[in-house]
NUTIZA-42377 format. One record per residue (C-alpha): residue number from 1; x, y, z. Coordinates in Angstrom, 3 decimals, always signed. Example, Ala and Ser with C-alpha at 12.3 -4.5 7.8 and 13.67 -1.06 7.14 Angstrom:
BEGIN
<sedren><num>1</num><east>+12.300</east><north>-4.500</north><up>+7.800</up></sedren>
<sedren><num>2</num><east>+13.670</east><north>-1.060</north><up>+7.140</up></sedren>
END
This chain:
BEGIN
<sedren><num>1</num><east>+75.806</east><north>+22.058</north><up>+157.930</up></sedren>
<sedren><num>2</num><east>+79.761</east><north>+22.141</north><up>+158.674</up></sedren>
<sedren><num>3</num><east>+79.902</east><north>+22.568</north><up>+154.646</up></sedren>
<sedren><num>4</num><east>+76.915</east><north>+24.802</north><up>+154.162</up></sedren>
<sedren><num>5</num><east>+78.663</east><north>+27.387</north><up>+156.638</up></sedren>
<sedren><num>6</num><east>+81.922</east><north>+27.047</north><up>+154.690</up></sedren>
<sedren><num>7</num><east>+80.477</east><north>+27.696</north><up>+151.394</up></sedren>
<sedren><num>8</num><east>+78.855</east><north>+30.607</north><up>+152.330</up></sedren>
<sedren><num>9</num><east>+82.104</east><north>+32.133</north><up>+154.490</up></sedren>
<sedren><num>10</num><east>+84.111</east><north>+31.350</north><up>+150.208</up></sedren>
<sedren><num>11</num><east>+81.524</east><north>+32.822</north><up>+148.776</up></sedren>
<sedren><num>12</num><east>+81.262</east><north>+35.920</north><up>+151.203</up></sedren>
<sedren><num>13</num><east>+84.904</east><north>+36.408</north><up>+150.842</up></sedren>
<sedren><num>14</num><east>+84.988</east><north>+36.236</north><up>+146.561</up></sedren>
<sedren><num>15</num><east>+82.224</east><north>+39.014</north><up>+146.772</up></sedren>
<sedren><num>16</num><east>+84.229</east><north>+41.271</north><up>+149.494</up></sedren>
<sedren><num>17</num><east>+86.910</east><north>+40.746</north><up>+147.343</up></sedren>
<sedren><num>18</num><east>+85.760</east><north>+41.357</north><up>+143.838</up></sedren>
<sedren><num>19</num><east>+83.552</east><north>+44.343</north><up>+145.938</up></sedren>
<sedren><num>20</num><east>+87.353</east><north>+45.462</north><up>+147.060</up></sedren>
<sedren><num>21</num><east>+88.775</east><north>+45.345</north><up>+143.363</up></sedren>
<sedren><num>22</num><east>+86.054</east><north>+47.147</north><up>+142.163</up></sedren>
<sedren><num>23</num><east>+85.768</east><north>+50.102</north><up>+144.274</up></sedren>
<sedren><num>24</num><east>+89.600</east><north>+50.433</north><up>+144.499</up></sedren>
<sedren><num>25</num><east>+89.113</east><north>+51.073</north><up>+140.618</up></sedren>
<sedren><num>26</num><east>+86.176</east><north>+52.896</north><up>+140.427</up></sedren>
<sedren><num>27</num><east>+88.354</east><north>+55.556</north><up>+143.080</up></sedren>
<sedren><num>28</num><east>+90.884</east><north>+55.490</north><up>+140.599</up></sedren>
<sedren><num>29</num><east>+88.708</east><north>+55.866</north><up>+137.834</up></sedren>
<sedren><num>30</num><east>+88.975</east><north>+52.689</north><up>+135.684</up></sedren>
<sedren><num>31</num><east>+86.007</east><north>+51.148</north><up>+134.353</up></sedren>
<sedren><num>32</num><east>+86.252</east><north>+47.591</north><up>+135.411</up></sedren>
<sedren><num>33</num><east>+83.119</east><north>+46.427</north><up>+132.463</up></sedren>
<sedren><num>34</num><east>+85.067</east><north>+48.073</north><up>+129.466</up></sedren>
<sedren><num>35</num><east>+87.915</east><north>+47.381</north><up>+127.290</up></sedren>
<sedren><num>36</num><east>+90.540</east><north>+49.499</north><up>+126.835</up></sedren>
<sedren><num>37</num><east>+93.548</east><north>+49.884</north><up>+124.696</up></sedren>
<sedren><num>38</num><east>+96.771</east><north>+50.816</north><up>+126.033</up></sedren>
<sedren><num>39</num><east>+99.501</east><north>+53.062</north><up>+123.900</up></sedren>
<sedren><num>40</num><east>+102.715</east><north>+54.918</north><up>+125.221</up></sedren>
<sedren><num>41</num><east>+104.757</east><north>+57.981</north><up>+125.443</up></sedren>
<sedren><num>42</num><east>+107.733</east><north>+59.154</north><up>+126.002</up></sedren>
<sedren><num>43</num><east>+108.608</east><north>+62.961</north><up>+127.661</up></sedren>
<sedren><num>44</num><east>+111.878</east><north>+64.461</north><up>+128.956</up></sedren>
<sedren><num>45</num><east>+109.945</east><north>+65.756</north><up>+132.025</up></sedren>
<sedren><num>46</num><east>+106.267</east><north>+65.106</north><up>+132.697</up></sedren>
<sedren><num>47</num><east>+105.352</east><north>+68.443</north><up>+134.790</up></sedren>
<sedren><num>48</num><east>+103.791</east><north>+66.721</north><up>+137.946</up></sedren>
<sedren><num>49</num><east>+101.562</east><north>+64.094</north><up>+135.749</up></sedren>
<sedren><num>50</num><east>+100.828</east><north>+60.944</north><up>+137.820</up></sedren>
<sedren><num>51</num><east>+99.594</east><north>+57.596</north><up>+137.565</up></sedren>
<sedren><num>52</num><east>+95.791</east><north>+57.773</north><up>+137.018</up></sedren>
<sedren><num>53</num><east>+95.612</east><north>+60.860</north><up>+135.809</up></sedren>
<sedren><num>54</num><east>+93.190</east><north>+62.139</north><up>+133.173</up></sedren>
<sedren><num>55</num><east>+93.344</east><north>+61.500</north><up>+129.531</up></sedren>
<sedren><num>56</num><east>+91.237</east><north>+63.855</north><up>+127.403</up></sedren>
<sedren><num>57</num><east>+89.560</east><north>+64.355</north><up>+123.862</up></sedren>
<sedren><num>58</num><east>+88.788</east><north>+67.840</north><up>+122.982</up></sedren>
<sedren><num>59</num><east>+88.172</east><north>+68.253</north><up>+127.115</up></sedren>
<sedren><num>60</num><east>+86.180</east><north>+64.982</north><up>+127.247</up></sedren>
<sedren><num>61</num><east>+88.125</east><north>+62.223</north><up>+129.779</up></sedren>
<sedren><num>62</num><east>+88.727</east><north>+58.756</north><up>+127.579</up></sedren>
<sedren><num>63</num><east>+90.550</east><north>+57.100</north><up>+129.737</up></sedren>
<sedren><num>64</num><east>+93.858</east><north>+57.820</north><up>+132.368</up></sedren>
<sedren><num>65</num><east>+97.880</east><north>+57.090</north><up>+132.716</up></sedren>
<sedren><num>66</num><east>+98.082</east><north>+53.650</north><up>+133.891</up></sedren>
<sedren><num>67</num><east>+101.974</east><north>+53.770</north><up>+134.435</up></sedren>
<sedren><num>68</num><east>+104.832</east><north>+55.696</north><up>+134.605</up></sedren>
<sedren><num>69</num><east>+108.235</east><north>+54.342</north><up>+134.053</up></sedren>
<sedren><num>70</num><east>+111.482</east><north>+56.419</north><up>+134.166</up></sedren>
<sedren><num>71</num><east>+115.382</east><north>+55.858</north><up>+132.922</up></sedren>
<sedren><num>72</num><east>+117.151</east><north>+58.878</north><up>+134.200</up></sedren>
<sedren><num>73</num><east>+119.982</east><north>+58.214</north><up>+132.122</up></sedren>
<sedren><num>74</num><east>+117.821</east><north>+58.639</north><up>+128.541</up></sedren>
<sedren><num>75</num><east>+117.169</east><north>+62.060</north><up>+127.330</up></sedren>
<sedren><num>76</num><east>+113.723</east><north>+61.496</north><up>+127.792</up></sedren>
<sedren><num>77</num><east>+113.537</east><north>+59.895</north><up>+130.511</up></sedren>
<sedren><num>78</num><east>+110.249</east><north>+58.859</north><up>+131.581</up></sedren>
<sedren><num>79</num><east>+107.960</east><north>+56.280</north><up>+129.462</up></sedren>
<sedren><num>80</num><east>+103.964</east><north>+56.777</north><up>+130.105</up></sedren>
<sedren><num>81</num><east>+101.688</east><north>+54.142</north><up>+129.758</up></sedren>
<sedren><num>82</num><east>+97.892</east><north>+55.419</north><up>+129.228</up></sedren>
<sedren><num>83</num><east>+94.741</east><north>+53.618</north><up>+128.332</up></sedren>
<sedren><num>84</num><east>+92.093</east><north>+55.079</north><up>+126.201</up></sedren>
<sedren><num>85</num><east>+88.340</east><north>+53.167</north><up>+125.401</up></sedren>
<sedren><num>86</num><east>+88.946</east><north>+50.792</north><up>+122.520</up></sedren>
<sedren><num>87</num><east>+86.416</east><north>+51.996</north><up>+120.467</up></sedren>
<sedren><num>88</num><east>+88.615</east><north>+55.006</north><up>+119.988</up></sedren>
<sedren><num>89</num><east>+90.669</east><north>+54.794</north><up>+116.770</up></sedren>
<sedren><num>90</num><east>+94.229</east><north>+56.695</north><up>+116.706</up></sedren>
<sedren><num>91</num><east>+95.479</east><north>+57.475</north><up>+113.507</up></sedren>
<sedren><num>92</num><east>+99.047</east><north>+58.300</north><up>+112.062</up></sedren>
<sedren><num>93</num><east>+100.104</east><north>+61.502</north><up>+113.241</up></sedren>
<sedren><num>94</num><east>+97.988</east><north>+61.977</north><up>+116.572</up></sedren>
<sedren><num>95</num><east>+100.062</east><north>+63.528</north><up>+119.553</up></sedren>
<sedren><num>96</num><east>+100.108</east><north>+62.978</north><up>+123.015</up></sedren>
<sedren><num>97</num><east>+99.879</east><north>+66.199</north><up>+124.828</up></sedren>
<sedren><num>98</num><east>+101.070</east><north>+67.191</north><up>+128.316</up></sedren>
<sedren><num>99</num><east>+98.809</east><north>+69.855</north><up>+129.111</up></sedren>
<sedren><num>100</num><east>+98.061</east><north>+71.467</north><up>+132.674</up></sedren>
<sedren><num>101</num><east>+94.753</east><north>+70.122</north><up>+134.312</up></sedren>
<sedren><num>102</num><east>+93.044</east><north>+73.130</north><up>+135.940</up></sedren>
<sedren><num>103</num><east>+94.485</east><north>+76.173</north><up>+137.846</up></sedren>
<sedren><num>104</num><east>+95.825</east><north>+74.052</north><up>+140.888</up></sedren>
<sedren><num>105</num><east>+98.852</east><north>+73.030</north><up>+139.073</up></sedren>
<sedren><num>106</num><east>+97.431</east><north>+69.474</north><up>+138.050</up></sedren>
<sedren><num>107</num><east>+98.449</east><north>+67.893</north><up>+134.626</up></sedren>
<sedren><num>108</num><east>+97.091</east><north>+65.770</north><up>+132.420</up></sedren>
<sedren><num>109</num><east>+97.397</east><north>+64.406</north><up>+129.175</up></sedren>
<sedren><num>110</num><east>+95.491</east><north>+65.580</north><up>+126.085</up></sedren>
<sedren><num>111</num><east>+95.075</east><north>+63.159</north><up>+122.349</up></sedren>
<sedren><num>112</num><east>+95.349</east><north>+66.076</north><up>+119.532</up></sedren>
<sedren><num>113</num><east>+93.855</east><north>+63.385</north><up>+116.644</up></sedren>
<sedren><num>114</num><east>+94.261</east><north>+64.841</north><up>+113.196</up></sedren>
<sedren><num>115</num><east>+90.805</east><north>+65.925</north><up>+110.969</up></sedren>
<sedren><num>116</num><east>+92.667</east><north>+64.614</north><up>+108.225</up></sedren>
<sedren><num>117</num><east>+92.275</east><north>+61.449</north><up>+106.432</up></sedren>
<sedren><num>118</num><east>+96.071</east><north>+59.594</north><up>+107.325</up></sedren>
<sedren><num>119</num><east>+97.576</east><north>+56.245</north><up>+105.609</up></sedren>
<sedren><num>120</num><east>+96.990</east><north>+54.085</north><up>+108.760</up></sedren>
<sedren><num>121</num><east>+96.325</east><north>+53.582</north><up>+112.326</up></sedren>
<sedren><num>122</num><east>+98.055</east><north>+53.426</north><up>+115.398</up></sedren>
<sedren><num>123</num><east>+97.915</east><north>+49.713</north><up>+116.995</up></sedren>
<sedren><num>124</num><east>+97.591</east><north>+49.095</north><up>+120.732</up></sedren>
<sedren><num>125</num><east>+100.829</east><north>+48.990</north><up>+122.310</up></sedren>
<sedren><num>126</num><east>+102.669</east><north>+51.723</north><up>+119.821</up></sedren>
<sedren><num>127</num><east>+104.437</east><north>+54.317</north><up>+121.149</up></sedren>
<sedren><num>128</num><east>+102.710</east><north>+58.127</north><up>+120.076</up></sedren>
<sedren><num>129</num><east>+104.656</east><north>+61.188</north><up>+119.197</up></sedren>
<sedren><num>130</num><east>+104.403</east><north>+63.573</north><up>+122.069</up></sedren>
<sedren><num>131</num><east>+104.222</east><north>+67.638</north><up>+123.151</up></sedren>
<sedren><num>132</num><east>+104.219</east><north>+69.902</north><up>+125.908</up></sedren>
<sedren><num>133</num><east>+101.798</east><north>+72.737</north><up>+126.395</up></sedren>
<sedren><num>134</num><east>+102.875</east><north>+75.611</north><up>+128.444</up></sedren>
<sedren><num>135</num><east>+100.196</east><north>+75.580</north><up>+131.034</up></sedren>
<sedren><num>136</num><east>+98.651</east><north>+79.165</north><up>+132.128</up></sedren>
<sedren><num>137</num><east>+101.629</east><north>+79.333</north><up>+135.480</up></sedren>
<sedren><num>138</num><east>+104.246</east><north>+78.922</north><up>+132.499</up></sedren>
<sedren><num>139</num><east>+102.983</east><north>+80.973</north><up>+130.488</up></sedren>
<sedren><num>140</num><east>+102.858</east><north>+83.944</north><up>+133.659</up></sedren>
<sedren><num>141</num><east>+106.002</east><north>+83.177</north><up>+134.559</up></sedren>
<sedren><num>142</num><east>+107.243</east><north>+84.036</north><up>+131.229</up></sedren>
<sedren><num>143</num><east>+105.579</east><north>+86.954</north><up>+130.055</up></sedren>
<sedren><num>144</num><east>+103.548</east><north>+88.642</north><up>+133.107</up></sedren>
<sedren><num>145</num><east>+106.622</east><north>+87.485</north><up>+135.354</up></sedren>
<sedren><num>146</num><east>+109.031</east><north>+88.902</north><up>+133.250</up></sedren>
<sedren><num>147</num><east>+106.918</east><north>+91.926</north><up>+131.894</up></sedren>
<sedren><num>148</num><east>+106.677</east><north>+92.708</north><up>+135.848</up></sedren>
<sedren><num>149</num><east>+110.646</east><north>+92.281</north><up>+136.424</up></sedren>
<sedren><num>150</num><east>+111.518</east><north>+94.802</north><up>+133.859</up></sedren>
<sedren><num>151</num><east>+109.008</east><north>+97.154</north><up>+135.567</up></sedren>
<sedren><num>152</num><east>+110.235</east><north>+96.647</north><up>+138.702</up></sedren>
<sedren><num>153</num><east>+113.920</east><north>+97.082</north><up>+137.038</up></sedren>
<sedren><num>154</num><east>+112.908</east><north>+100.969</north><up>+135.551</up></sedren>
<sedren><num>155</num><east>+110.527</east><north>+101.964</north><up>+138.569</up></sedren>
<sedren><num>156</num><east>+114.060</east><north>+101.678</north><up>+141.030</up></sedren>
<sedren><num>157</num><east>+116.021</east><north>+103.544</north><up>+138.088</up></sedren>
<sedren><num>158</num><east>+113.372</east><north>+105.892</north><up>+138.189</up></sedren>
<sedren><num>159</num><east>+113.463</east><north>+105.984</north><up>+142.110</up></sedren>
<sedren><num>160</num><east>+117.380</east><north>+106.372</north><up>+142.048</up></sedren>
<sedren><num>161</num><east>+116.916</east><north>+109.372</north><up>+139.187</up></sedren>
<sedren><num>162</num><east>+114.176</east><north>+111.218</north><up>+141.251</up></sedren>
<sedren><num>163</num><east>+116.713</east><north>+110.693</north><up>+144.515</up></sedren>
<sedren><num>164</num><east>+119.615</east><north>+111.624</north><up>+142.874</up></sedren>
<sedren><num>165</num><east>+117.971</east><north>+114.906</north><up>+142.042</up></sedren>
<sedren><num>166</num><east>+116.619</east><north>+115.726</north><up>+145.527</up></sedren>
<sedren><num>167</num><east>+119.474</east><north>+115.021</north><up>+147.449</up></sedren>
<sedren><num>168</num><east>+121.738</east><north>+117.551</north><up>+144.469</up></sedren>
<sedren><num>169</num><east>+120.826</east><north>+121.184</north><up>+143.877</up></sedren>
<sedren><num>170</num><east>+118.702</east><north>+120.291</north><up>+140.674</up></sedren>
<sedren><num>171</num><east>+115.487</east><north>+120.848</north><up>+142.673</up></sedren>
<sedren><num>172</num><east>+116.462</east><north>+124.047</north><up>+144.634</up></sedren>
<sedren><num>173</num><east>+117.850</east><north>+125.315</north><up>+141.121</up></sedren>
<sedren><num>174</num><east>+114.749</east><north>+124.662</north><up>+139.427</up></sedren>
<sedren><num>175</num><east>+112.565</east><north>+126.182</north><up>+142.277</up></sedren>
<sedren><num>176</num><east>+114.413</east><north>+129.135</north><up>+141.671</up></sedren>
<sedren><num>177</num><east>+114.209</east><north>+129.131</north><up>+138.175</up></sedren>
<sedren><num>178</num><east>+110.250</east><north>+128.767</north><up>+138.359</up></sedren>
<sedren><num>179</num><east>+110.357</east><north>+131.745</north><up>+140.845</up></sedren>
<sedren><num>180</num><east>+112.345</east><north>+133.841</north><up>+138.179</up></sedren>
<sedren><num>181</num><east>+109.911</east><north>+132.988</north><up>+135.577</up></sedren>
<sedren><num>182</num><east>+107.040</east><north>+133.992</north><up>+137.703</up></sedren>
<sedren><num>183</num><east>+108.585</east><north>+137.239</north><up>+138.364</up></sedren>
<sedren><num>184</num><east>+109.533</east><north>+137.854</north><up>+134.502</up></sedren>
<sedren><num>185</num><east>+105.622</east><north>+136.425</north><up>+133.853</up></sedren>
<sedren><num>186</num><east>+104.392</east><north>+139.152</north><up>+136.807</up></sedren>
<sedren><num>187</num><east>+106.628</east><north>+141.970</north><up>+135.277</up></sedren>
<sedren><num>188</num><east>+105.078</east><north>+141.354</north><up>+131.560</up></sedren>
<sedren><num>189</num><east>+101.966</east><north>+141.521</north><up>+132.678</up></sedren>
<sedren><num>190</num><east>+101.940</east><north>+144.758</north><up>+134.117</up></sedren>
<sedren><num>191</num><east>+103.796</east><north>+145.692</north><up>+130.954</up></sedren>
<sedren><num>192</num><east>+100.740</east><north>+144.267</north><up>+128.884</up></sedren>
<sedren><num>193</num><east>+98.163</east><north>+146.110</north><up>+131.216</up></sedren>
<sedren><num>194</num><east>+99.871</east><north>+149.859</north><up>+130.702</up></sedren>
<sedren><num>195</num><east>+99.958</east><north>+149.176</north><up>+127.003</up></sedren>
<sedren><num>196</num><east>+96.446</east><north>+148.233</north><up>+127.102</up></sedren>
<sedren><num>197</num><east>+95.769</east><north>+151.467</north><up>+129.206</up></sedren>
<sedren><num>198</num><east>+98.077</east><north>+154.164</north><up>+127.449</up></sedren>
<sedren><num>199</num><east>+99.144</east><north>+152.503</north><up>+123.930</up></sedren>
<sedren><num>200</num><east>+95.788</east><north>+151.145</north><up>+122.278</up></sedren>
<sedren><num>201</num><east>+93.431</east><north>+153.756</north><up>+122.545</up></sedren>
<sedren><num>202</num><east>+95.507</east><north>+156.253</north><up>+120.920</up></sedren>
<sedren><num>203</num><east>+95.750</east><north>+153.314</north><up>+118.280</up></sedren>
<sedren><num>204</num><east>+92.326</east><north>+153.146</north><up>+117.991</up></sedren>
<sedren><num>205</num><east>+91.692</east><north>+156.541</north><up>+117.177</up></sedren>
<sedren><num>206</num><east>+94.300</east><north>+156.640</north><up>+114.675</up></sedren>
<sedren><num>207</num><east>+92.475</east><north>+153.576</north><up>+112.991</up></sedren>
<sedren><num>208</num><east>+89.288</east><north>+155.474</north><up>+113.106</up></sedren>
<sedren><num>209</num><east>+90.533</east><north>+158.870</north><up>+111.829</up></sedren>
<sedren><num>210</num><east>+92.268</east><north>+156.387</north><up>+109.257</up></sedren>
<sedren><num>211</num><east>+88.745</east><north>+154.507</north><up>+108.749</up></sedren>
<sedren><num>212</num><east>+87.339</east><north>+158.274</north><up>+107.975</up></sedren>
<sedren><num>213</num><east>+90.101</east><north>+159.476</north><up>+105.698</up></sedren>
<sedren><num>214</num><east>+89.093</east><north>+156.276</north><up>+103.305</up></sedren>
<sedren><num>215</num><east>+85.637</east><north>+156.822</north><up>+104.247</up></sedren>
<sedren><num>216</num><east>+85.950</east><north>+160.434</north><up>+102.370</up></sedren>
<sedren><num>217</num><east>+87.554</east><north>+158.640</north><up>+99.650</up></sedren>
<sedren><num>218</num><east>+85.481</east><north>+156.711</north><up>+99.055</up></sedren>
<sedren><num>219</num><east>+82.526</east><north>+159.110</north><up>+98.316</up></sedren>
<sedren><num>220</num><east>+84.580</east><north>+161.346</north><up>+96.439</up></sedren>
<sedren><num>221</num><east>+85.505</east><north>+158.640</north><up>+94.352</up></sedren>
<sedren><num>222</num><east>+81.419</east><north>+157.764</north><up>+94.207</up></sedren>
<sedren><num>223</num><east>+80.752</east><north>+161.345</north><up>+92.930</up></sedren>
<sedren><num>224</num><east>+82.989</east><north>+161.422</north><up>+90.141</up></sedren>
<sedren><num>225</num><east>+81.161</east><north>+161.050</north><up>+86.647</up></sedren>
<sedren><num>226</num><east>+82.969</east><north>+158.277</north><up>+85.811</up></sedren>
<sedren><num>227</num><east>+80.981</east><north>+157.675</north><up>+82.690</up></sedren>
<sedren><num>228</num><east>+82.009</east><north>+160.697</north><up>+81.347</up></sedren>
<sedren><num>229</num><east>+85.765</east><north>+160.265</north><up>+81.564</up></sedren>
<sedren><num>230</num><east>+85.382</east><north>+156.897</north><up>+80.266</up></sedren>
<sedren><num>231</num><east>+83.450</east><north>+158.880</north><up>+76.866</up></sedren>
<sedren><num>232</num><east>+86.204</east><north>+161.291</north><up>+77.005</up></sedren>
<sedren><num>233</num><east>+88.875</east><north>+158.989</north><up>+76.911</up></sedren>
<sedren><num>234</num><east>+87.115</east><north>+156.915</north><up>+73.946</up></sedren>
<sedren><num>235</num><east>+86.707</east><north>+159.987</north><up>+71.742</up></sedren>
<sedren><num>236</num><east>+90.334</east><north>+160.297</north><up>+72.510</up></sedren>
<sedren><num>237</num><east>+91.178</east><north>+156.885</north><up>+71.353</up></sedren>
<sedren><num>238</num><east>+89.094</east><north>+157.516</north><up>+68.291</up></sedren>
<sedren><num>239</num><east>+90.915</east><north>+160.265</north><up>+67.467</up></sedren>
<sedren><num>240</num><east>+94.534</east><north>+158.436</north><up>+67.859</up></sedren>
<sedren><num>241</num><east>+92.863</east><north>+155.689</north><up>+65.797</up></sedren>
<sedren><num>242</num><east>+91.967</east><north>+157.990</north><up>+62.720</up></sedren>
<sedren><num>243</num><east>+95.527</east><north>+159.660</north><up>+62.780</up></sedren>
<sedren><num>244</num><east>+96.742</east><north>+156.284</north><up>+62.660</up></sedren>
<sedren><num>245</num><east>+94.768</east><north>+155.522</north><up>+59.722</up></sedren>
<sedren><num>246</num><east>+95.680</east><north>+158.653</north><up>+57.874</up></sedren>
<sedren><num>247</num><east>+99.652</east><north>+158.177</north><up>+58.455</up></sedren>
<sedren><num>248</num><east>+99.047</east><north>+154.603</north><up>+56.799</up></sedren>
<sedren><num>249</num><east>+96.747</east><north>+155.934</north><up>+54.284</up></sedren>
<sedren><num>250</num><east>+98.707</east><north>+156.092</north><up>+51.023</up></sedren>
<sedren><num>251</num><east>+96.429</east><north>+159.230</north><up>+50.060</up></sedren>
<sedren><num>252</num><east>+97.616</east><north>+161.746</north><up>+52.549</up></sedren>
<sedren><num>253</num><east>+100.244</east><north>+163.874</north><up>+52.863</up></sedren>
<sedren><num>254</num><east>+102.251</east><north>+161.954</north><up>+55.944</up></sedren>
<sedren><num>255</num><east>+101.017</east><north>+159.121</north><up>+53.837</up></sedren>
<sedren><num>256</num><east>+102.537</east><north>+159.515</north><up>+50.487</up></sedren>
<sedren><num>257</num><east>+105.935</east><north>+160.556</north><up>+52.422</up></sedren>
<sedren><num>258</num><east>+106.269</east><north>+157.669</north><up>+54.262</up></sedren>
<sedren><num>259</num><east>+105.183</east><north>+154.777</north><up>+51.797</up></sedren>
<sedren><num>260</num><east>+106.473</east><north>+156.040</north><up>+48.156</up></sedren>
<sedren><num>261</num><east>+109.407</east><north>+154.697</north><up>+47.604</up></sedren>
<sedren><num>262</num><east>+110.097</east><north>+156.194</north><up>+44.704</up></sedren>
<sedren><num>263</num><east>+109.910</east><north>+159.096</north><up>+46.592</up></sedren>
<sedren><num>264</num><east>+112.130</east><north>+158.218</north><up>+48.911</up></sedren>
<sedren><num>265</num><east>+114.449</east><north>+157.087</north><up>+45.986</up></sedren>
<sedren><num>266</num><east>+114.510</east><north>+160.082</north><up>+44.631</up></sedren>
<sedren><num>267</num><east>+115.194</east><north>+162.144</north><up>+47.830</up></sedren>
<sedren><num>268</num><east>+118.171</east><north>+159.863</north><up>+48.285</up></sedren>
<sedren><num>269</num><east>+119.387</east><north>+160.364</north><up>+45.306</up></sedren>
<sedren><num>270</num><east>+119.263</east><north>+164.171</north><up>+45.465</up></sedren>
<sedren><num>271</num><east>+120.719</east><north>+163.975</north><up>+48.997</up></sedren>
<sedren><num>272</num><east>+124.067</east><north>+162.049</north><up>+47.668</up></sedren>
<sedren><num>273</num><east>+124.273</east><north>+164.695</north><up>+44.659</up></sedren>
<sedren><num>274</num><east>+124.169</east><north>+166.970</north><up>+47.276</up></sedren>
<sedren><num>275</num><east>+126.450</east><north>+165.674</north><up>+49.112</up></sedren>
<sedren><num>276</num><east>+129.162</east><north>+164.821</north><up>+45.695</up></sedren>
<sedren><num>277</num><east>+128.578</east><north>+168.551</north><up>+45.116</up></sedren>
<sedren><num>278</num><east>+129.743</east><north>+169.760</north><up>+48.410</up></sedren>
<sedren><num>279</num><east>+132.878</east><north>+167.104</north><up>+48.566</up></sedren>
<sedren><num>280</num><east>+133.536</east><north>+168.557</north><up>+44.851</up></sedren>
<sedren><num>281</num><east>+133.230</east><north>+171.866</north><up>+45.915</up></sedren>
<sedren><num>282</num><east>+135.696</east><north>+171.680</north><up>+48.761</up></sedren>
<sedren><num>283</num><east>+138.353</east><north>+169.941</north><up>+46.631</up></sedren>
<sedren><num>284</num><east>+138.019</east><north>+172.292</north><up>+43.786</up></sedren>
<sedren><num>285</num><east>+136.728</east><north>+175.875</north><up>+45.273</up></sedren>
<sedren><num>286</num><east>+138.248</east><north>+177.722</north><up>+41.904</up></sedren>
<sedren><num>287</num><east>+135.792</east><north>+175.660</north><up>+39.447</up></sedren>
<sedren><num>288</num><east>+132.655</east><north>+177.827</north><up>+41.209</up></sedren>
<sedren><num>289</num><east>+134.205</east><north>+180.922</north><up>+42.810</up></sedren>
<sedren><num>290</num><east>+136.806</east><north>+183.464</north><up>+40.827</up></sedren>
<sedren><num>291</num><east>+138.089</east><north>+186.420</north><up>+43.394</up></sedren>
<sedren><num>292</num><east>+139.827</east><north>+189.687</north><up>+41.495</up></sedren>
<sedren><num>293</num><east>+141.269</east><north>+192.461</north><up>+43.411</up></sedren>
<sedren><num>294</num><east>+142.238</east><north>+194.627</north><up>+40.208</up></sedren>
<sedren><num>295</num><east>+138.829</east><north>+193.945</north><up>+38.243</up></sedren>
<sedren><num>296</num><east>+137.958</east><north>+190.894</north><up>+36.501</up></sedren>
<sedren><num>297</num><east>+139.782</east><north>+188.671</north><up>+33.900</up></sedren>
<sedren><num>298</num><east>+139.421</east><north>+187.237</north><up>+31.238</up></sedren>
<sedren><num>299</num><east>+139.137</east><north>+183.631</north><up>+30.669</up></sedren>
END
């Protein structure tokens, strides 16, 4: 009985025990019944990541960060340990990404495995190249944050501008100005209104006396017998035409004249006898006139 009692109190304690073990890694999400394989990392910072903290796929969890080391005096300082399921194969040029887990500032770490084929595999224990994803606070801090700085930044200009000019006489000078221009706009519209009122109807009546005027025109125009000026003026074309024809005609008169050349030979050369006759005349006046005063002589 004595060791009846003490086997069961051993065998009590190996189950509390095992019962312990398990549950104190099924909180911190290891699977206890299956292998894993364990690979590592290293990262200048690590953003908040922790020990058991997710690893994903494409957003599906394959295991968690089993360890973190650190050597502050390295450049990158802190060495993650992670374990993934074994049946997962890692080949040469996945990365190890630290990526933010969910909007409550939690990080995790993310396996970006290549779709294309690569000249080997990773084995258990290697160390994987790693990144850093700017996480959505990062990502506000540096563009909405600083998008919203620089607005802040011209809104006080703007503020400073806009008190600048009410505390000067800008405003008061351009109230005044606005009145002016109201009284200039009042002025030329009573202007506008007497022209309206004196100006344009004696315009318009001119334009419809004018209208009349080309009205009369117009049917005077419509009652002259155009087609007979039009015969008129061809029977006077005719009638050029023909003369034309006649002073080209070598038959006629005005013809003859002006397209015989011996003609006009001729009339040259009777012109320059002329002409010899006259110059011989005037050199030698005795050869054609005699003058006697006591009767006449003999030759």
């Amino acid at each position: 009985m004595r060791h009846s009692r003490e086997l069961k109190v051993g065998i009590l304690a190996v189950i509390a025990i095992f019962l312990l073990y398990f549950g104190f890694n099924f909180l911190k999400g290891v699977n206890i019944f299956s292998s894993t394989a364990t690979y590592h990392g290293s990262y200048a910072a690590i953003n908040g990541l922790t020990e058991q903290s997710p690893v994903y796929v494409k957003g599906y969890k394959v295991g968690q960060v089993d360890r973190i080391d650190y050597d502050f005096r390295k450049d990158e300082s802190f060495i993650v340990t992670f374990s993934i399921n074994k049946d997962i194969a890692l080949p040469h040029g996945t990365e190890i990404a630290l990526i933010s887990d969910g909007l409550l500032g939690g990080t995790a770490l993310q396996l970006n495995i290549p779709t294309d084929d690569a000249d080997g595999l990773y084995a258990k224990g290697d160390t994987l190249p790693t990144v850093v994803v700017p996480g959505l606070i990062d990502n506000l801090q540096t563009g909405l944050l600083a998008d919203l700085s620089a607005a802040v930044q011209k809104l006080d200009t703007l503020l400073y501008t806009a008190n600048a000019q009410l505390e000067g006489d800008h405003l008061k000078t351009t109230l005044q100005n606005v009145d002016r221009i109201s009284a200039d706009l009042k002025t030329t519209s009573a202007d506008i209104k007497r022209i309206v009122a004196n100006d344009v109807p004696v315009v318009m009546t001119d334009v419809k006396s004018a209208v009349s005027d080309i009205k009369n025109v117009t049917e005077n125009v419509r009652d002259v017998d155009i087609a007979a000026t039009i015969n008129k003026v061809d029977a006077v074309a005719d009638q050029l035409k023909q003369f034309s024809e006649s002073v080209n005609s070598k038959d006629g008169t005005v013809g003859m004249l002006l397209n015989d050349k011996q003609l006009y030979s001729n009339i040259n050369e009777a012109v320059q006898s002329v002409d010899s006759l006259l110059v011989d005349i005037k050199a030698h006046p005795k050869r054609y006139v005699h003058f006697s005063v006591f009767g006449k002589k003999d030759k």
